[in-house]
C-alpha positions as CSV (number, residue, x, y, z in Angstrom):
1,X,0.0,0.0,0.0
2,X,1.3,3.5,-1.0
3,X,2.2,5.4,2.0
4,X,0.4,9.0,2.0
5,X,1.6,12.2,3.6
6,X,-0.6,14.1,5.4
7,X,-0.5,17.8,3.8
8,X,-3.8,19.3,4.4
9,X,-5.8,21.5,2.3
10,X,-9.2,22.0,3.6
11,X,-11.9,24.2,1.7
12,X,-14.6,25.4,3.4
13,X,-17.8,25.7,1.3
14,X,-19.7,27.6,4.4
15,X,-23.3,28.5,3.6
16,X,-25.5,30.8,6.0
17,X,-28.5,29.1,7.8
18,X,-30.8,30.6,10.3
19,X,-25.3,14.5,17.1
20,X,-26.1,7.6,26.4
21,X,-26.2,5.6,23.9
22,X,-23.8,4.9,20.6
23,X,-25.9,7.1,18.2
24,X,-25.8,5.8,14.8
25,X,-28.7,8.0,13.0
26,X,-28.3,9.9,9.8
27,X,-30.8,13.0,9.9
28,X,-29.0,14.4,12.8
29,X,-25.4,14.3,11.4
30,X,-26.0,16.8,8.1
31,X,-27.6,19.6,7.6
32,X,-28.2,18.3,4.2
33,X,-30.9,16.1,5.6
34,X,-31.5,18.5,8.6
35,X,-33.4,20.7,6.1
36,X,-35.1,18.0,4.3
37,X,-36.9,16.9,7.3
38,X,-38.3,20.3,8.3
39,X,-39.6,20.3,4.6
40,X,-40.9,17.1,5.6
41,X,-42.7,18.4,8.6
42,X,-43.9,20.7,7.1
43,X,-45.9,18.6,4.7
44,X,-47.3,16.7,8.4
45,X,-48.2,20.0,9.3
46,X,-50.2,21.1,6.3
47,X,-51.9,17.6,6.3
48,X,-52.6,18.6,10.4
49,X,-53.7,22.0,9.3
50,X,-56.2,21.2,7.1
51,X,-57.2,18.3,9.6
52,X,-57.6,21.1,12.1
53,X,-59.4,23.1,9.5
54,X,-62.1,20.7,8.8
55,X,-62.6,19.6,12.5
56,X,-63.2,23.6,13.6
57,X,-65.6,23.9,10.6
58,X,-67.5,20.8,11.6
59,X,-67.9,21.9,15.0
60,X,-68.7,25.5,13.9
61,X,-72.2,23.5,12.3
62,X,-73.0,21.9,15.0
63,X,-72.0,24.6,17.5
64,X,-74.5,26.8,15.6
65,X,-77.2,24.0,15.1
66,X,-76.9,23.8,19.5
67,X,-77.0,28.0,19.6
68,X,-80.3,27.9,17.6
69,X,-81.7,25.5,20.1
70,X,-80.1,27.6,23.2
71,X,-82.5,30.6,21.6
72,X,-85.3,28.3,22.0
73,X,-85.3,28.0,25.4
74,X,-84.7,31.5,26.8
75,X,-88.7,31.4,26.3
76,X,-89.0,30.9,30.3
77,X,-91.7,29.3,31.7
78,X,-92.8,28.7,35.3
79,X,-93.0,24.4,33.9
80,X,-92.0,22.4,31.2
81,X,-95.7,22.2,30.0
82,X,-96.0,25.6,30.3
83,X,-93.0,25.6,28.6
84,X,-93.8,23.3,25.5
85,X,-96.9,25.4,24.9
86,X,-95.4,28.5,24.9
87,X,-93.3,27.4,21.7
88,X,-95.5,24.8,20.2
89,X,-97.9,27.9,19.9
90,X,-94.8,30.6,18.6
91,X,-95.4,30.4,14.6
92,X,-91.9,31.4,14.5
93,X,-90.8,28.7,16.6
94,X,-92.8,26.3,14.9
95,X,-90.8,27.6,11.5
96,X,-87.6,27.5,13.0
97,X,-87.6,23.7,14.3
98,X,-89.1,22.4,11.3
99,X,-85.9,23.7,9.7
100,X,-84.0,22.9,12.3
101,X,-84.5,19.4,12.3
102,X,-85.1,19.1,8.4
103,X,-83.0,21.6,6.6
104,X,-80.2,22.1,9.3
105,X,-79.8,18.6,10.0
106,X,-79.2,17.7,7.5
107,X,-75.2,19.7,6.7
108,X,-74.9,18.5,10.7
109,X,-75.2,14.9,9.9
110,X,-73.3,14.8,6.8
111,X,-70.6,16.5,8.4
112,X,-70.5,13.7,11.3
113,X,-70.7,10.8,9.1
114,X,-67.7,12.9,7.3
115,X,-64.6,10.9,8.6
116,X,-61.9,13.8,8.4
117,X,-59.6,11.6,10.4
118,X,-59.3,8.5,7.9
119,X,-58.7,10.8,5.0
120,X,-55.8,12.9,7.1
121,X,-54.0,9.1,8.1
122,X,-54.1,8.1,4.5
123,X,-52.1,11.7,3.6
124,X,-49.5,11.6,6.1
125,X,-49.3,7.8,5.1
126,X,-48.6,9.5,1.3
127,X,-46.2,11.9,3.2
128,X,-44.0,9.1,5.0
129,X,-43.8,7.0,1.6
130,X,-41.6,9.3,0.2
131,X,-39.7,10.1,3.1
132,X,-37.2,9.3,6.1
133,X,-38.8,10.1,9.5
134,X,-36.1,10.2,12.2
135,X,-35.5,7.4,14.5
136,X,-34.7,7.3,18.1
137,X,-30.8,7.4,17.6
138,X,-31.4,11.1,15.9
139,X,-33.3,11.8,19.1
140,X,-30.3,11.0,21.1
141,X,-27.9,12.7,18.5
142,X,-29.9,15.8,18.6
143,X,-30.0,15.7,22.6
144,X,-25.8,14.7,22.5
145,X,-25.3,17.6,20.4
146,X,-27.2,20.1,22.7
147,X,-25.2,19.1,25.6
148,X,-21.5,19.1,23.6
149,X,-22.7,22.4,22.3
150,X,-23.1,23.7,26.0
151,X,-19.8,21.8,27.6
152,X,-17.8,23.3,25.0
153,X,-18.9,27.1,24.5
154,X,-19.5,27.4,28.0
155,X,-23.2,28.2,27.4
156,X,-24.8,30.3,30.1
157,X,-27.6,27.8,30.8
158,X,-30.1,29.9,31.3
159,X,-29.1,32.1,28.3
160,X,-29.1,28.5,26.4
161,X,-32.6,27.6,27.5
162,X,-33.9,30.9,26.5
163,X,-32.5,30.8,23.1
164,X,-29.5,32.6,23.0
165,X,-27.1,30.4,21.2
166,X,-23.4,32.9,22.3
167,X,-25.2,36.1,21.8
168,X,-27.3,35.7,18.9
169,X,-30.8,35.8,20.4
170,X,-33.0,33.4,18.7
171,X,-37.2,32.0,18.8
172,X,-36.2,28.6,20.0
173,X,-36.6,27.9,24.0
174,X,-36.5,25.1,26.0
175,X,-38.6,24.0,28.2
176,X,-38.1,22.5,32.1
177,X,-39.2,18.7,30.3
178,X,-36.1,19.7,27.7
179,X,-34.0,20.5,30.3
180,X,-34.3,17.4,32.9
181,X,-33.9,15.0,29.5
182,X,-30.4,17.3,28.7
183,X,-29.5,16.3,32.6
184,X,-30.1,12.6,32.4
185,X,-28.1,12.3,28.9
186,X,-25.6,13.9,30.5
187,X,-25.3,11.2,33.5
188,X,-25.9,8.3,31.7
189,X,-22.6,10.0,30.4
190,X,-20.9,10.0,33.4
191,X,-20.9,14.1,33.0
192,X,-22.0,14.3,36.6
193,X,-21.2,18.0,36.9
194,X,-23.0,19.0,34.0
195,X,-25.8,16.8,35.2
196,X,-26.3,18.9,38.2
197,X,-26.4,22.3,36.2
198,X,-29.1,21.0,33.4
199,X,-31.2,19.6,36.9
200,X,-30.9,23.1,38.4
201,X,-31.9,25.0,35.3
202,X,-35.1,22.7,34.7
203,X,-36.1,23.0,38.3
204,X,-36.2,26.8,38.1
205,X,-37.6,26.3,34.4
206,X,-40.6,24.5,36.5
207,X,-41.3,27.0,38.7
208,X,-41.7,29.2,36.0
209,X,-44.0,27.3,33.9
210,X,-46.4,26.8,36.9
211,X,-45.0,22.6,37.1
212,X,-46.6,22.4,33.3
213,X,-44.7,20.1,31.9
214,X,-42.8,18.9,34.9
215,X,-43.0,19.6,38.4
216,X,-40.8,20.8,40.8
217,X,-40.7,18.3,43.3
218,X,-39.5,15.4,40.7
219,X,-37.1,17.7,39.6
220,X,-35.4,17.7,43.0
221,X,-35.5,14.1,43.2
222,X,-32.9,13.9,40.2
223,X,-31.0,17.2,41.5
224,X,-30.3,15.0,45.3
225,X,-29.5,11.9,43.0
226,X,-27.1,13.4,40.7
227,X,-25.4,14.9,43.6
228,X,-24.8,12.0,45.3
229,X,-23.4,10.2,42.8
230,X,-20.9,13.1,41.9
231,X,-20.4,13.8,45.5
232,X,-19.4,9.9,45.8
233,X,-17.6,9.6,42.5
234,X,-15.5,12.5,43.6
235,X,-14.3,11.0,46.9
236,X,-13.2,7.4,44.9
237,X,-11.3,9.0,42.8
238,X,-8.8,11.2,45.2
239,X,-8.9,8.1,47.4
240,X,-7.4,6.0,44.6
241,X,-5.6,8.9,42.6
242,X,-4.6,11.4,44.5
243,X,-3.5,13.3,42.0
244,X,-6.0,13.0,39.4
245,X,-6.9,15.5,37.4
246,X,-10.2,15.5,36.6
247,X,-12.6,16.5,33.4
248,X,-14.6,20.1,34.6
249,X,-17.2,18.4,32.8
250,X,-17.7,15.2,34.8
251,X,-16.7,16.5,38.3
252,X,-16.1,19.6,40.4
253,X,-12.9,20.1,42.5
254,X,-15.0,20.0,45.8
255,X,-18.0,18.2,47.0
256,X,-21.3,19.6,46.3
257,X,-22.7,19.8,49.2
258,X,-19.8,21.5,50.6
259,X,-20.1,24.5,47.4
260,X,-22.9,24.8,45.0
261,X,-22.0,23.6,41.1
262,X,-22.8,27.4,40.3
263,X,-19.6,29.0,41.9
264,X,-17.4,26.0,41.5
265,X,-18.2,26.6,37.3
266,X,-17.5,30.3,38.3
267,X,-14.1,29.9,39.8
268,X,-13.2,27.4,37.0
269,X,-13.6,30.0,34.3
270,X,-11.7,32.4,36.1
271,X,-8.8,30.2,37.3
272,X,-8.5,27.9,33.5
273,X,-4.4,28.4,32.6
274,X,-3.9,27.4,29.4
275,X,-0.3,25.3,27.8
276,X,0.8,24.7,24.3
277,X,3.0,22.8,22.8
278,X,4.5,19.4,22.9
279,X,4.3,18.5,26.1
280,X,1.0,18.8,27.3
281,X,-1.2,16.5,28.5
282,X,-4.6,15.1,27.3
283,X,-6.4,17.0,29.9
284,X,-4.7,20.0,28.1
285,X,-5.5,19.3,24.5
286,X,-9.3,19.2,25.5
287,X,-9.2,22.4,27.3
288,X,-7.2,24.1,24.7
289,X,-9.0,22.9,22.2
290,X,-12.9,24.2,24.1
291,X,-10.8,27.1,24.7
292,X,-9.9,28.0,21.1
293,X,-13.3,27.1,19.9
294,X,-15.0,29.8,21.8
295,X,-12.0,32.2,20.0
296,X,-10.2,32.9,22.9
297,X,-6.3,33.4,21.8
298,X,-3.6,30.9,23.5
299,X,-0.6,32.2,21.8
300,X,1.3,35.3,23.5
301,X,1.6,39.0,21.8
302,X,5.1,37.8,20.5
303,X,4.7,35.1,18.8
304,X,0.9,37.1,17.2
305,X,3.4,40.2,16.0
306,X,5.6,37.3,13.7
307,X,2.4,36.1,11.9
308,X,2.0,37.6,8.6
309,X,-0.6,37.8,5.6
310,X,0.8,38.7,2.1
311,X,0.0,38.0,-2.2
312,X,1.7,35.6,-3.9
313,X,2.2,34.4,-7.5
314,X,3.8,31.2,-7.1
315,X,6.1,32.3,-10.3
316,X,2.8,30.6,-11.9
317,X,1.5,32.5,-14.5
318,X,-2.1,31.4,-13.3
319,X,-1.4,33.9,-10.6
320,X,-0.1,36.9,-12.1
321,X,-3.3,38.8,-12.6
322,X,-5.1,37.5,-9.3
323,X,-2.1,36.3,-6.7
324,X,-2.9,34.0,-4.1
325,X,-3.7,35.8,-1.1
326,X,-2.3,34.3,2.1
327,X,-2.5,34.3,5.8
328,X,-0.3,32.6,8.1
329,X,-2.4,31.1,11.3
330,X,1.1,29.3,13.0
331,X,4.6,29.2,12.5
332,X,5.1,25.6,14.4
333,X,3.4,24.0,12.8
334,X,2.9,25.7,9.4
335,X,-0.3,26.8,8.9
336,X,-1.6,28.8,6.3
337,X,-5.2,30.4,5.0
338,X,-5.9,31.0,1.0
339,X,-8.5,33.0,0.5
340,X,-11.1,33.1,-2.6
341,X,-9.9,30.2,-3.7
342,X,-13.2,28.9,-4.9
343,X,-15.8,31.1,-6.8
344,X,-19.6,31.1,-5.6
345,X,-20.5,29.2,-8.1
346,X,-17.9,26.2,-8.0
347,X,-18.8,26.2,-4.5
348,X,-22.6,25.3,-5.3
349,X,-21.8,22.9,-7.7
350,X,-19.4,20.8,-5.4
351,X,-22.4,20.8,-3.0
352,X,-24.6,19.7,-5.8
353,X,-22.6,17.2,-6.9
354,X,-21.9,16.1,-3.0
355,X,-25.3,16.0,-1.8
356,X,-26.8,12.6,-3.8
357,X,-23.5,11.1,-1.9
358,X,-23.4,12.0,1.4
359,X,-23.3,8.8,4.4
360,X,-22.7,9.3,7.8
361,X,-18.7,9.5,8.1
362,X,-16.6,7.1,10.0
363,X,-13.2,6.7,11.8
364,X,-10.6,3.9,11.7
365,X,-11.8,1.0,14.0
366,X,-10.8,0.9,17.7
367,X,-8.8,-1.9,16.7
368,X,-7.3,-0.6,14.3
369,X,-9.0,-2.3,11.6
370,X,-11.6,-1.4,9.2
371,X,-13.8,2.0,10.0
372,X,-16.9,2.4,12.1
373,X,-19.0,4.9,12.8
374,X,-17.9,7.1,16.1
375,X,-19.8,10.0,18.3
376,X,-16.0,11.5,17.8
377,X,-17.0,12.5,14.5
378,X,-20.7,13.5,14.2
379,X,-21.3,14.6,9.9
380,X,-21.8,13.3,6.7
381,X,-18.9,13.0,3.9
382,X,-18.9,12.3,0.1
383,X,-16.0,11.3,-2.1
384,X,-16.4,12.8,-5.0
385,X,-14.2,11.3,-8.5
386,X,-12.2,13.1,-11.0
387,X,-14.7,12.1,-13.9
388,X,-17.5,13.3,-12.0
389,X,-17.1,16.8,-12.8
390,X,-14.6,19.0,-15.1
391,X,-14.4,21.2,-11.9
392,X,-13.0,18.4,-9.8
393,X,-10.4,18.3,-12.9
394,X,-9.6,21.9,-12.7
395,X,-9.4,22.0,-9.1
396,X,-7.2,19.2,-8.8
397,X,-5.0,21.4,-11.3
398,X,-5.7,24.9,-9.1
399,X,-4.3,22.9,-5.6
400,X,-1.5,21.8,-7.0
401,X,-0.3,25.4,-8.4
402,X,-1.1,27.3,-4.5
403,X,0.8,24.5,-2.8
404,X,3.3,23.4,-5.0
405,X,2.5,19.5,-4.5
406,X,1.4,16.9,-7.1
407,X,-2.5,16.3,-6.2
408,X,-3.7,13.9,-9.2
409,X,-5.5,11.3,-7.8
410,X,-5.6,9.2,-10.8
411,X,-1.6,8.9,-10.1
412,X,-1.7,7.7,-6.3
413,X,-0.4,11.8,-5.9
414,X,-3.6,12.5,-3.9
415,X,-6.7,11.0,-2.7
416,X,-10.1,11.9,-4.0
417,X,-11.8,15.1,-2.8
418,X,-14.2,14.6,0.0
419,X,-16.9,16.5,0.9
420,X,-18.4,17.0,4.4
421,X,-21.1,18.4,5.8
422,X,-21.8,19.2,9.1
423,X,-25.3,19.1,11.3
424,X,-26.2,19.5,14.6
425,X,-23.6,20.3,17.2
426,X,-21.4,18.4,14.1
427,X,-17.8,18.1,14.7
428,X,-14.6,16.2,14.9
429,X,-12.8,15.6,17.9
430,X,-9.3,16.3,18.2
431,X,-6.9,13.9,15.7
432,X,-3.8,13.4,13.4
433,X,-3.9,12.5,9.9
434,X,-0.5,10.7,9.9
435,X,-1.2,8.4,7.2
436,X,-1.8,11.7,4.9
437,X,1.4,14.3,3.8
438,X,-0.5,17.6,3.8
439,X,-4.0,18.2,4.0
440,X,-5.9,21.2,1.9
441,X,-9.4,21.9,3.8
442,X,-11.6,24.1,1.0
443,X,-14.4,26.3,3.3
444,X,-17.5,26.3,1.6
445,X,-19.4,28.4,3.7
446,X,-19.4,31.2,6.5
447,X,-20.7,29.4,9.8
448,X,-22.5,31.9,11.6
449,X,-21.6,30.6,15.4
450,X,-18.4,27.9,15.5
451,X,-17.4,25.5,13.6
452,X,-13.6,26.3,13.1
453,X,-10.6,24.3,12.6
454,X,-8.9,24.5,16.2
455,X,-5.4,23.3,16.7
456,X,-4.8,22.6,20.4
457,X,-1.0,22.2,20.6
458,X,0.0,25.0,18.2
459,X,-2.6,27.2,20.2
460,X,-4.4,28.5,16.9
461,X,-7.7,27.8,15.4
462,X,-9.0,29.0,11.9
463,X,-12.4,30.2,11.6
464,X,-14.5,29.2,8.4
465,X,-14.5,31.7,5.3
466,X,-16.6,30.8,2.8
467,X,-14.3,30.0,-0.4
468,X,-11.3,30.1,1.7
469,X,-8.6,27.1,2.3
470,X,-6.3,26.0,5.0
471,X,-3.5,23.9,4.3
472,X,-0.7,22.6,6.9
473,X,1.9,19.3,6.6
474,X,0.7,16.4,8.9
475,X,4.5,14.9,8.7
476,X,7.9,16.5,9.1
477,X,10.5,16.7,6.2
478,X,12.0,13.8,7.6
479,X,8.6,11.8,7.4
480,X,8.1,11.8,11.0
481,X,4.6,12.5,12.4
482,X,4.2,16.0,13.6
483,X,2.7,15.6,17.1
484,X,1.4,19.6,17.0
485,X,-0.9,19.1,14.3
486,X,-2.9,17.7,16.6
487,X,-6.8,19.3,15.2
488,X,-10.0,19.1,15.5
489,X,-13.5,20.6,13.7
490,X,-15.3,22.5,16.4
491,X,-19.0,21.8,17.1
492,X,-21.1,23.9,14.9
493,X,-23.1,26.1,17.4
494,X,-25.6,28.2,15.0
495,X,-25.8,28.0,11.4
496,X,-23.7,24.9,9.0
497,X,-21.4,24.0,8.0
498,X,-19.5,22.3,4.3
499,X,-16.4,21.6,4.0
500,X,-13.8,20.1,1.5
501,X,-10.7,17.9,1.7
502,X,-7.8,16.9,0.0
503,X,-5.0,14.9,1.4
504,X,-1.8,14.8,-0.5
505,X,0.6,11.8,-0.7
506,X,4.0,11.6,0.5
507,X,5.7,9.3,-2.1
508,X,4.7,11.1,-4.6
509,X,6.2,14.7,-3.7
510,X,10.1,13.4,-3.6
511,X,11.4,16.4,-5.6
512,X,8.7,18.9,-4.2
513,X,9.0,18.8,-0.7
514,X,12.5,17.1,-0.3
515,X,13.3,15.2,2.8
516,X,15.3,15.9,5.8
517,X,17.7,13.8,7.6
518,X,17.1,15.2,10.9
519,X,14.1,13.6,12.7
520,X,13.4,16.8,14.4
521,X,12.4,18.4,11.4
């Protein structure tokens, strides 16, 4: 088997739009399909409509056939014989019930023999034919992605379950039900600490909704359980490590009951110290890599003041009239942005071309063999092939002039480009591509909240531009693995995302990128 080298150049086709148990869904993992099942709902909400409709008319007949009546007997009468006289002898009366009970009667018992109901269940029948309605591991996707979304953006919970998604106030709100379900994903997880947080927010949520859909007093129950069982997890843990550190997301630092989870999240914020580099520990790369998704900036003002941005030709006369314009994100590694690499319309037509093959994407096996499909990476990818399009042709060509590499897949130079797209909370936790040289990543859209390319041990993270690229080497010159490129796809908070890869071959780049002798570089 050829040996590859990671290089990667990523292309971000990023278009504007206002994933505990394994979860193996598809609707959840692509906004592709996200929007195709709100189109599907609405079609199950017409059919209800009209249902609705049709039932209120119905009733309106008969509510007016009963009001008729009701006129009747405001005739008061000291008895009901007195009573039946009274309107027996009213000519008008007299009119009005022969109508009543010939003419009206008539529209009121057609419209109960009418079965409304059987017509409406053969529609959404019609309606789930033709379509894909989502399945219980979407459910728990959906749920997984609201909590990840939260853990790692540091969502003010309240703020969350109001609808503000980092700022951007929006009409979706959860409710206290919403809230207890987020709080038992989360410890069936193990995330005992978060647990406690989602409990507290759907006990005040309660109160507030006057115990509607849930009442306080349950909600308690689950707030004293979860804090048991973090409380007692806690004190296992220093009792057989000592020194344990231990995720912010699964435990506190102290007890419960000795401090509330409110002001232990507090003084975590304002104590978190953040390390890059190489030797850092896993604890570190998680927390780095939260930290950089939520744009907060790891590097110090030195190493900032060295990056640069400047146009270049590549001595390829491609580039003389429009130059490549470039923006360095990190020096160790090498990382670099293109921008307007792709035109609007190229980026539309590999999403076009994508979306007939997208399937939920996988990672190699925990065994190391074959690929399965992981919570670790929550979207949908499509490979697309050289003869598919004369774009993929042409941009085969257009990579291969910015970085200087041979990218023809047809050769072994290069795989295939993939597409991915992103859905709910989509993202990619942090990874190498060793087995790749270099690695291109085309941005296809602008993601609105999220969703950028964070790199824990170099301290940088590239946000999404919508035609833009990023490109960095997985492997040193000497062919070793570069333990900094260590990246990740943050979870898309608001919005979606599409992106593009190439990976580009070692072997193949022997007189383009020529090799070092020193394993350190």
């Amino acid at each position: 088997m050829m040996a590859s080298i990671p290089v990667t150049f990523l292309i971000t086709i990023t278009a504007l739009l206002l994933r505990n148990q394994p979860v193996v869904g598809d609707m959840f993992s692509a906004s592709a399909d996200l929007a195709n099942t709100f189109r599907l709902e609405q079609q199950v909400v017409n059919v209800l409509g009209e249902l609705v409709a049709q039932t209120e008319a119905k009733l309106g007949i008969i509510r007016q056939y009963l009001k008729d009546y009701e006129s009747v007997v405001e005739e008061k009468a000291a008895s009901e014989e007195e009573f039946m006289e009274r309107v027996a002898g009213n000519p008008i009366h007299a009119y009005r019930l022969m109508k009543r009970l010939y003419f009206d009667w008539q529209t009121v018992e057609k419209e109960i023999k009418t079965d409304n109901w059987r017509n409406a269940l053969r529609q959404l029948e019609h309606v789930r034919m033709g379509a894909k309605f989502p399945k219980e591991e979407d459910f728990f996707g959906a749920a997984q992605a609201l909590v990840r979304l939260q853990d790692t953006y540091e969502l003010n919970m309240t703020q969350l379950a109001r609808g503000n998604l980092w700022g951007r106030q929006t009409r979706a709100e959860l409710t206290a039900q919403d809230c207890l379900f987020m709080g038992k994903h989360a410890f069936n997880a193990g995330a005992y600490a978060r647990a406690v947080e989602w409990f507290e927010e759907s006990y005040i949520l309660a109160g507030q909704e006057n115990n509607r859909t849930l009442r306080q007093d349950q909600v308690m129950e689950f707030i004293q359980h979860a804090i048991n069982m973090h409380d007692d997890t806690l004190q296992q843990t220093k009792k057989r490590h000592p020194m344990a550190v231990l995720s912010h997301t699964n435990s506190f630092r102290l007890p419960l009951k000795e401090k509330p989870a409110g002001v232990q999240r507090s003084e975590i914020i304002r104590s978190r110290k953040y390390n890059v580099g190489k030797h850092i520990t896993d604890q570190d790369d998680a927390t780095n890599f939260n930290a950089l998704c939520r744009g907060e900036t790891l590097l110090n003002d030195k190493l900032l003041a060295q990056l640069k941005c400047w146009y270049d030709s590549r001595r390829q006369p491609y580039f003389l009239l429009m130059p490549i314009k470039i923006e360095q994100n990190s020096m160790e590694p090498a990382i670099y942005s293109f921008h307007d690499v792709l035109s609007d319309d190229e980026i539309e037509t590999i999403k076009q071309l994508a979306k007939p093959l997208l399937a939920r994407s996988m990672v190699q096996g925990r065994t190391g063999v074959g690929h399965e499909v992981s919570n670790v990476r929550t979207s949908k990818t499509a490979w697309l092939p050289e003869g598919l399009h004369p774009l993929l042709n042409r941009l085969t060509r257009r990579i291969s002039l910015i970085t200087g590499l041979k990218t023809n897949p047809i050769s072994d130079e290069a795989e295939l480009l993939q597409v991915a797209n992103y859905g709910i909370g989509g993202h990619y936790a942090p990874h190498h591509d060793y087995l790749m040289k270099g690695k291109a990543d085309f941005e296809l859209n602008d993601v609105e909240r999220g969703g950028s390319t964070a790199f824990p041990r170099a301290g940088v993270a590239v946000k999404p531009v919508r035609g833009g690229a990023a490109f960095w080497f997985n492997l040193k010159r000497s062919g070793k693995p570069d333990p900094l490129t260590l990246h990740g796809a943050c979870p898309v908070l608001l919005g979606h995302k599409w992106v593009s890869n190439k990976w580009i071959r070692e072997t193949a780049q022997t007189f383009n990128r020529r090799c070092s002798l020193d394993a350190n570089q």
